[in-house]
DRENTIKE-111707 format. One record per residue (C-alpha): residue number from 1; z, x, y; residue in three letters. Coordinates in nm, 4 decimals. Each point is the difference from the previous one (the first is absolute). Example, Ala and Ser with C-alpha at 12.3 -4.5 7.8 and 13.67 -1.06 7.14 Angstrom:
BEGIN
k 1	up 0.7800	east 1.2300	north -0.4500	r ALA
k 2	up -0.0660	east 0.1370	north 0.3440	r SER
END
This chain:
BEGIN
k 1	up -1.7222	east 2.0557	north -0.5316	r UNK
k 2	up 0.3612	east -0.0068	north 0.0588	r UNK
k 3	up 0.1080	east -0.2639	north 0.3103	r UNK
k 4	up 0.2402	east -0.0005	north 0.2234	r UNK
k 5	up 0.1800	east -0.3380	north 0.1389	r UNK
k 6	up 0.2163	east 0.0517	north 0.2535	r UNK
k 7	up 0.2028	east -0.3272	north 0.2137	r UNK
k 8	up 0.2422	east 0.0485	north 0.2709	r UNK
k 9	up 0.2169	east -0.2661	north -0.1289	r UNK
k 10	up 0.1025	east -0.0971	north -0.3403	r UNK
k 11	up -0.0878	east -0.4000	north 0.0824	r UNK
k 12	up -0.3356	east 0.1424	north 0.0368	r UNK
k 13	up -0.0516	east 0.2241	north -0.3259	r UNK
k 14	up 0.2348	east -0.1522	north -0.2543	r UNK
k 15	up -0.1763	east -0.2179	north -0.2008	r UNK
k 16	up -0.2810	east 0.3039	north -0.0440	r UNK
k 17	up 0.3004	east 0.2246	north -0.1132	r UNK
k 18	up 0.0904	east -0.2494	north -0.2307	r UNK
k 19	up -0.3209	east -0.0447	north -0.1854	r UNK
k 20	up -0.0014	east 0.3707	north -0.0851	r UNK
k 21	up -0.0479	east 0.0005	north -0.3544	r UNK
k 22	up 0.1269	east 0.3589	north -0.1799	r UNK
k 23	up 0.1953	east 0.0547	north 0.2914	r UNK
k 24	up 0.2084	east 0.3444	north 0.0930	r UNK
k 25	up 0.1830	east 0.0520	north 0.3474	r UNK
k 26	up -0.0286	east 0.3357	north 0.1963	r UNK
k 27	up 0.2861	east 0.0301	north 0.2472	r UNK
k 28	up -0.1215	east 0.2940	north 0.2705	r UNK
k 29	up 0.0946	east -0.0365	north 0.3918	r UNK
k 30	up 0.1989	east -0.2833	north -0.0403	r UNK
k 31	up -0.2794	east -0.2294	north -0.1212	r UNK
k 32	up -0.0272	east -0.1372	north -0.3414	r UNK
k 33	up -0.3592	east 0.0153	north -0.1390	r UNK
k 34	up -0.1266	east -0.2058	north -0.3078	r UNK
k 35	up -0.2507	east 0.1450	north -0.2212	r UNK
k 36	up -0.1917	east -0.2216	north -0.2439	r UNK
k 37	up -0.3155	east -0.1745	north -0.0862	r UNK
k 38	up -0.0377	east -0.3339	north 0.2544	r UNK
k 39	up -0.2944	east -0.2315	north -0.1242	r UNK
k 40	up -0.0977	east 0.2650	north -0.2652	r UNK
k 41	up -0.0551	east 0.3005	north 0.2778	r UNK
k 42	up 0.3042	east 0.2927	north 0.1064	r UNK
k 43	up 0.1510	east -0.0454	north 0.2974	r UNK
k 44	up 0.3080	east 0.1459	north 0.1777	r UNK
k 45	up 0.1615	east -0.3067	north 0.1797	r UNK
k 46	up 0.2630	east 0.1143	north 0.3127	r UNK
k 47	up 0.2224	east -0.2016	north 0.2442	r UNK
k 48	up -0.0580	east 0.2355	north 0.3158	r UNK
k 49	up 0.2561	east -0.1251	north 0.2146	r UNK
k 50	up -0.0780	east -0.1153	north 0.3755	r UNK
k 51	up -0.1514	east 0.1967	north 0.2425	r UNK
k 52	up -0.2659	east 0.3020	north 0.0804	r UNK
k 53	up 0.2197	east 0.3133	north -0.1083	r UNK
k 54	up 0.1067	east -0.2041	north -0.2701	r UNK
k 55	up -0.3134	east -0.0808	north -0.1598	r UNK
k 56	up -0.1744	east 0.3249	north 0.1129	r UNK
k 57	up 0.2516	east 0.1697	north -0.2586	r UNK
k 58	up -0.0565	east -0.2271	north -0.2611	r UNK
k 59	up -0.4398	east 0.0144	north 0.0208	r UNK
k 60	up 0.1005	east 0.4180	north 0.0106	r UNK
k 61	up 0.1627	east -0.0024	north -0.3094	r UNK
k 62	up -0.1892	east -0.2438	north -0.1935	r UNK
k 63	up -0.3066	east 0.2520	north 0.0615	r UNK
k 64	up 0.1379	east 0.3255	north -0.0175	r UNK
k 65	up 0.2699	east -0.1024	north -0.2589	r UNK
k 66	up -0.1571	east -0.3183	north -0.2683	r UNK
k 67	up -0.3601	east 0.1594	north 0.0973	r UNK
k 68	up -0.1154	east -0.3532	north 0.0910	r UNK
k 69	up -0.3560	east -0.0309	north 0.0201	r UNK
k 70	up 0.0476	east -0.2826	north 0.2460	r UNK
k 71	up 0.2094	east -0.2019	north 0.1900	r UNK
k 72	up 0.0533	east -0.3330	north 0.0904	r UNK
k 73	up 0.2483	east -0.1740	north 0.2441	r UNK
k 74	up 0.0882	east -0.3589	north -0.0133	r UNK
k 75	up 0.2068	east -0.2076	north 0.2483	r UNK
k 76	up 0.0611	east -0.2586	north 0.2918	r UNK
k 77	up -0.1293	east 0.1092	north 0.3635	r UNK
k 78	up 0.0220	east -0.2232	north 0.3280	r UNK
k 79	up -0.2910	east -0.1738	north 0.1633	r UNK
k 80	up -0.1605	east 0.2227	north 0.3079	r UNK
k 81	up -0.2894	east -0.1978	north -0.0142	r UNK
k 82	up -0.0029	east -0.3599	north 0.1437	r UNK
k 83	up -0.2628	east -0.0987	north -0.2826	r UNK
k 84	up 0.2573	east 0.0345	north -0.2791	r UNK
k 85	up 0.2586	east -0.2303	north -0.1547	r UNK
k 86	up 0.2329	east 0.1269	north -0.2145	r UNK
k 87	up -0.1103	east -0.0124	north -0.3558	r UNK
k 88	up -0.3004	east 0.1550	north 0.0713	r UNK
k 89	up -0.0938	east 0.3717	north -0.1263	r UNK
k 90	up -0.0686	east 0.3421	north 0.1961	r UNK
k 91	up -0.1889	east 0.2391	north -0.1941	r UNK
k 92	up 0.0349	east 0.3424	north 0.2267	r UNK
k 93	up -0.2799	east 0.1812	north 0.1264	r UNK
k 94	up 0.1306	east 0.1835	north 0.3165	r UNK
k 95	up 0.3575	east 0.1206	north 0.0215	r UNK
k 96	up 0.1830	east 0.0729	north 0.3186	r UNK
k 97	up 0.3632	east 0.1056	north 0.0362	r UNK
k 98	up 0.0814	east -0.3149	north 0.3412	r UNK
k 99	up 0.3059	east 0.2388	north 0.0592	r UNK
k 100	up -0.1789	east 0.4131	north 0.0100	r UNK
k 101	up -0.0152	east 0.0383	north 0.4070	r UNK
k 102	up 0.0261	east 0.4028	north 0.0572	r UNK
k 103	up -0.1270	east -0.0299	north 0.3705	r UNK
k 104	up -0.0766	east 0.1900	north 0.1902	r UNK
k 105	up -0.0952	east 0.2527	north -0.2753	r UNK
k 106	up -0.2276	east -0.2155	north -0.1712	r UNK
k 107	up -0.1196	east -0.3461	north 0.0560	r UNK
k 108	up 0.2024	east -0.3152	north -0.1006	r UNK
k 109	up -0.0568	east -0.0417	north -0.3841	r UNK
k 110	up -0.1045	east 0.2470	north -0.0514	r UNK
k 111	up 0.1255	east 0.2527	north -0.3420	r UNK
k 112	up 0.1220	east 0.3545	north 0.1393	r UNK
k 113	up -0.2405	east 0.2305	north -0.1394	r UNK
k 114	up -0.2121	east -0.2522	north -0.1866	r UNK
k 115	up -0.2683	east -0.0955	north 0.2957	r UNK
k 116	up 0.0253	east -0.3665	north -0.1150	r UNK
k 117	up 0.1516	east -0.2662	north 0.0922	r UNK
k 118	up -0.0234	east -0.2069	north -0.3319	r UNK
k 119	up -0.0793	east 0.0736	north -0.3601	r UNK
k 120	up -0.2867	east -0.1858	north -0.1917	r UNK
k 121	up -0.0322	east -0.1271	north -0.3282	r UNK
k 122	up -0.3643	east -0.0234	north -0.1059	r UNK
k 123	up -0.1929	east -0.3335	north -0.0245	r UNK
k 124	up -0.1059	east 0.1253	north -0.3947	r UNK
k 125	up 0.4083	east 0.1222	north -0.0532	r UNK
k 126	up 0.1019	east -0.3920	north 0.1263	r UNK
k 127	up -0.2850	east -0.2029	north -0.1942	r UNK
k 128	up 0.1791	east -0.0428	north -0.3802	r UNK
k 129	up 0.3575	east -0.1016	north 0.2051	r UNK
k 130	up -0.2013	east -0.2054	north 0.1997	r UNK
k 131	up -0.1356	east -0.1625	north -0.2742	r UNK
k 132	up 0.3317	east -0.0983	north -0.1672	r UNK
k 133	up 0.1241	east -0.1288	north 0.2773	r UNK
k 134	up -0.2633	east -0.2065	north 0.0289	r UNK
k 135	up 0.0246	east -0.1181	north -0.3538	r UNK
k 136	up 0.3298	east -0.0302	north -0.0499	r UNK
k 137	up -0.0088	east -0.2117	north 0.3675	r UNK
k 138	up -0.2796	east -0.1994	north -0.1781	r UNK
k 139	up 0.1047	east -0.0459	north -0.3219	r UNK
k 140	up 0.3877	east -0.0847	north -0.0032	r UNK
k 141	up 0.0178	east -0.4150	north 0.0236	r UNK
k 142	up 0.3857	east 0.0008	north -0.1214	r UNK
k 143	up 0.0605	east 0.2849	north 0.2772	r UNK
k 144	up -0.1851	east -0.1924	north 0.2569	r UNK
k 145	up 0.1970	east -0.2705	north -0.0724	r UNK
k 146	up 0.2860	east 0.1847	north 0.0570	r UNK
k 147	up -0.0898	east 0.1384	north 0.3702	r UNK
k 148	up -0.0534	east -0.3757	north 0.0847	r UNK
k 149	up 0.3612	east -0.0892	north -0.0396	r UNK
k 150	up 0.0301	east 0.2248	north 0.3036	r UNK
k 151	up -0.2856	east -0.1008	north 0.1563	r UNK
k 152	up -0.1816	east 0.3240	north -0.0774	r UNK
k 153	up -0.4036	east -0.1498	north -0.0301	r UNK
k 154	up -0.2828	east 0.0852	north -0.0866	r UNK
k 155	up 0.1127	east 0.4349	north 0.0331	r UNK
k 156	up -0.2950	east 0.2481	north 0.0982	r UNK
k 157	up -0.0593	east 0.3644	north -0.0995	r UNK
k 158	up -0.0963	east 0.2487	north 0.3012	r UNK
k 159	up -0.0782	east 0.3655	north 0.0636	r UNK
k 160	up 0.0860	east 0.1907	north 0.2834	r UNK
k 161	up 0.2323	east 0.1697	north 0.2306	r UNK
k 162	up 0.3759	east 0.0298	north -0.0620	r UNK
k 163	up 0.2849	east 0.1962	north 0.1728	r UNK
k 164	up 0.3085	east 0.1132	north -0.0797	r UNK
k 165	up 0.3590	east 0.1072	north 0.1511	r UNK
k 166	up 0.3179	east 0.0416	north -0.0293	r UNK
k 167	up 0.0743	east -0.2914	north 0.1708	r UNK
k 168	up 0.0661	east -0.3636	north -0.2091	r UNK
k 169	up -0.2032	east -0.2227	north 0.2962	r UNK
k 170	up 0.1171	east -0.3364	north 0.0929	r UNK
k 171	up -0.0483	east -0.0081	north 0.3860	r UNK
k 172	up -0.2730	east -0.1623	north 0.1220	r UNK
k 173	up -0.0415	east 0.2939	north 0.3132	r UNK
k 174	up -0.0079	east 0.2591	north -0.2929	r UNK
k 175	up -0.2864	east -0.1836	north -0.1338	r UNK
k 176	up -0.1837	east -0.0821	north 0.3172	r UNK
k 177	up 0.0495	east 0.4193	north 0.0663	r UNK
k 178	up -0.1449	east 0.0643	north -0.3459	r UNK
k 179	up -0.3073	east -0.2966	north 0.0910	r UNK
k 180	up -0.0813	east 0.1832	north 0.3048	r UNK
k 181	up 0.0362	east 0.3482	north -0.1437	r UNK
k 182	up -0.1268	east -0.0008	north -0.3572	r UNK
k 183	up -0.2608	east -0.2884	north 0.0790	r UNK
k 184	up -0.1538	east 0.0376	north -0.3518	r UNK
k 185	up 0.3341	east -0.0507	north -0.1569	r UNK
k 186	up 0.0493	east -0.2936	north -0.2918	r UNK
k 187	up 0.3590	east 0.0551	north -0.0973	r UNK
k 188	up 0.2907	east 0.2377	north 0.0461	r UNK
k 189	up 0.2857	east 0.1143	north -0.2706	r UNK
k 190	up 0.1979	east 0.3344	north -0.0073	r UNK
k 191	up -0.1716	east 0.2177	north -0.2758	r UNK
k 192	up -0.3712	east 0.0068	north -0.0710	r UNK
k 193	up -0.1185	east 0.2383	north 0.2502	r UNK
k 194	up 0.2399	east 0.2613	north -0.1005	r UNK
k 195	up -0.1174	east -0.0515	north -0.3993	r UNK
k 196	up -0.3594	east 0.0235	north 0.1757	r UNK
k 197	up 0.0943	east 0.3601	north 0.1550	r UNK
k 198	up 0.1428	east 0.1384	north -0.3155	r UNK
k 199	up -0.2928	east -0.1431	north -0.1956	r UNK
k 200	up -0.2308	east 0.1741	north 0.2401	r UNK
k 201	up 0.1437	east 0.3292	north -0.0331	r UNK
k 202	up -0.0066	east 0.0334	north -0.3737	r UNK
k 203	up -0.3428	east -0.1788	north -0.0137	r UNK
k 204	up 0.1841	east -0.2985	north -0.2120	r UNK
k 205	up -0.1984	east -0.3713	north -0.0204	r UNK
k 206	up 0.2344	east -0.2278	north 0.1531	r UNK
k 207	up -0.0579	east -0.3750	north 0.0626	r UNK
k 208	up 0.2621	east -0.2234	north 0.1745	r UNK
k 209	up 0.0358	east -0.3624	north -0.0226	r UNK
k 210	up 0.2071	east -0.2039	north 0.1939	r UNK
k 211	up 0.1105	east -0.3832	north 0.0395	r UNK
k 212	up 0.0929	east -0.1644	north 0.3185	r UNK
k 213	up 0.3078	east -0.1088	north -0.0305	r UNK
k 214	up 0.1330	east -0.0892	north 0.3674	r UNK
k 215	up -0.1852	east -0.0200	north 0.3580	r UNK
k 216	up 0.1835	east 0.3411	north 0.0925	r UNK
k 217	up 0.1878	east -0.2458	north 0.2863	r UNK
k 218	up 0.3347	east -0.1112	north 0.0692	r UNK
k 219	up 0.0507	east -0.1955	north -0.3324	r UNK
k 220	up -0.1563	east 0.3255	north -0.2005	r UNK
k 221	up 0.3032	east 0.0976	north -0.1907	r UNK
k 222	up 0.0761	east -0.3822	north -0.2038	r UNK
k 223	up -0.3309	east -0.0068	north -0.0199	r UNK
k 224	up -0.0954	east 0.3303	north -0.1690	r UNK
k 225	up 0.3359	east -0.0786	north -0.2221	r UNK
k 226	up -0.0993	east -0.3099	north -0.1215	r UNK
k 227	up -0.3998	east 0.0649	north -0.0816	r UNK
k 228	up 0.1843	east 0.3497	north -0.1599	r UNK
k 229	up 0.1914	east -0.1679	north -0.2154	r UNK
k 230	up -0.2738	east -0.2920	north -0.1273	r UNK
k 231	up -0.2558	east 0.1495	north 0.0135	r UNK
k 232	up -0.0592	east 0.3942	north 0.0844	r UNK
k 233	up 0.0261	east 0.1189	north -0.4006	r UNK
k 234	up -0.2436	east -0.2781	north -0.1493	r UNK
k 235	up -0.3017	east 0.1400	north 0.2681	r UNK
k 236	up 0.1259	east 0.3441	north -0.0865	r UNK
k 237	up 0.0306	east -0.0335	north -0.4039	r UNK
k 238	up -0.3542	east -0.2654	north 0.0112	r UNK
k 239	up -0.2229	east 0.2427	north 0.1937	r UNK
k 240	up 0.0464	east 0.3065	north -0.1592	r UNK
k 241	up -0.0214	east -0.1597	north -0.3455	r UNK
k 242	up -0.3460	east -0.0955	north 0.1848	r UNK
k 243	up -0.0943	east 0.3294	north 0.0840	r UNK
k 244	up 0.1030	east 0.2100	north -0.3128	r UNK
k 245	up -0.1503	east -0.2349	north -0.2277	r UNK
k 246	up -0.3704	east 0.0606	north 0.1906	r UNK
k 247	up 0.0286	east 0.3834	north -0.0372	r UNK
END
């Protein structure tokens, strides 16, 4: 099985490209993609860039293109949900796109032509990522240790609901809009729905993992920057080396 790892920023993928072992780059669409063995299994590593075009172009040609049996995104997303704290981790299950409003044609949220509002990954599809997360949560003292220094205690793993726009939020009204709209919503960030979509059309596994890195208020932006830059690549690097090395 070949994987695909995709981040939207290099802060969030760069210590996975570098532990590419027998490693080639592919330049195609103005992306860079690393082929090699990580932890003893091939993988096709890929800094997407930000955004839902922008990643939607990257999951396209890392299936029709490097035939990638799978993919998985990595990265930061923004508290929704009043029950997280940042540090914590969002495994996807529903995708919605906060920003698709074609009314009156269709109802808000909804995908033209698609007849759904969200895409789904499976409970079975999210168990093994689930699993790492879990385990590389439980079973990293030194990293732990690290998250204290910025008071990050004590992180927890969830599954659920996550949307996605083209919008970077750090207004409190945008996400008392999304709370009211999107109910079921844990976190929001600017890609994973779209990677969802093109997964679902070419019948691609996909699982998407995300770290809360900021409250998605007011102080959003030095926050996201500063978890990015401590901490965003160790989650990214320590739970796939979790999940690869349970297939």
């Amino acid at each position: 099985m070949l994987i695909g790892l995709m981040g939207a920023m290099p802060e969030e993928i760069e210590k996975i490209i570098n532990s590419i072992q027998d490693k080639k780059e592919t330049q195609n669409g103005n992306r860079v993609y690393h082929t090699g063995k990580l932890f003893g299994h091939n993988i096709v590593a890929v800094f997407s860039r930000w955004g839902k075009v922008a990643a939607a172009t990257t999951a396209t040609d890392l299936i029709v293109n490097f035939k990638v049996d799978k993919i998985i995104f990595t990265g930061v997303a923004g508290a929704i949900s009043d029950d997280l704290n940042i540090g914590d981790v969002v495994i996807a299950e529903r995708l919605f796109q906060h920003d698709m409003d074609a009314r009156p044609l269709m109802k808000q949220f909804e995908i033209p032509l698609m007849n759904t509002t969200f895409f789904e990954i499976k409970k079975q599809e999210n168990l093994k990522i689930l699993n790492a997360a879990n385990n590389f949560i439980a079973n990293n003292s030194d990293f732990k240790n690290k998250l204290s220094k910025s008071n990050i205690n004590m992180p927890k793993v969830v599954v659920g609901d996550v949307a996605s726009g083209d919008v970077f939020v750090a207004d409190i009204a945008i996400k008392q809009n999304i709370q009211k709209k999107l109910p079921s919503v844990l976190c929001v960030e600017m890609e994973g729905a779209a990677v969802a979509q093109v997964c679902n059309d070419f019948e691609t596994p996909l699982n998407i993992v995300r770290v809360i890195s900021d409250t998605a208020t007011e102080k959003a932006s030095s926050h996201a920057m500063d978890f990015l830059n401590k901490y965003a690549s160790d989650y990214s690097l320590g739970i796939i080396k979790e999940y690869i090395q349970s297939l």
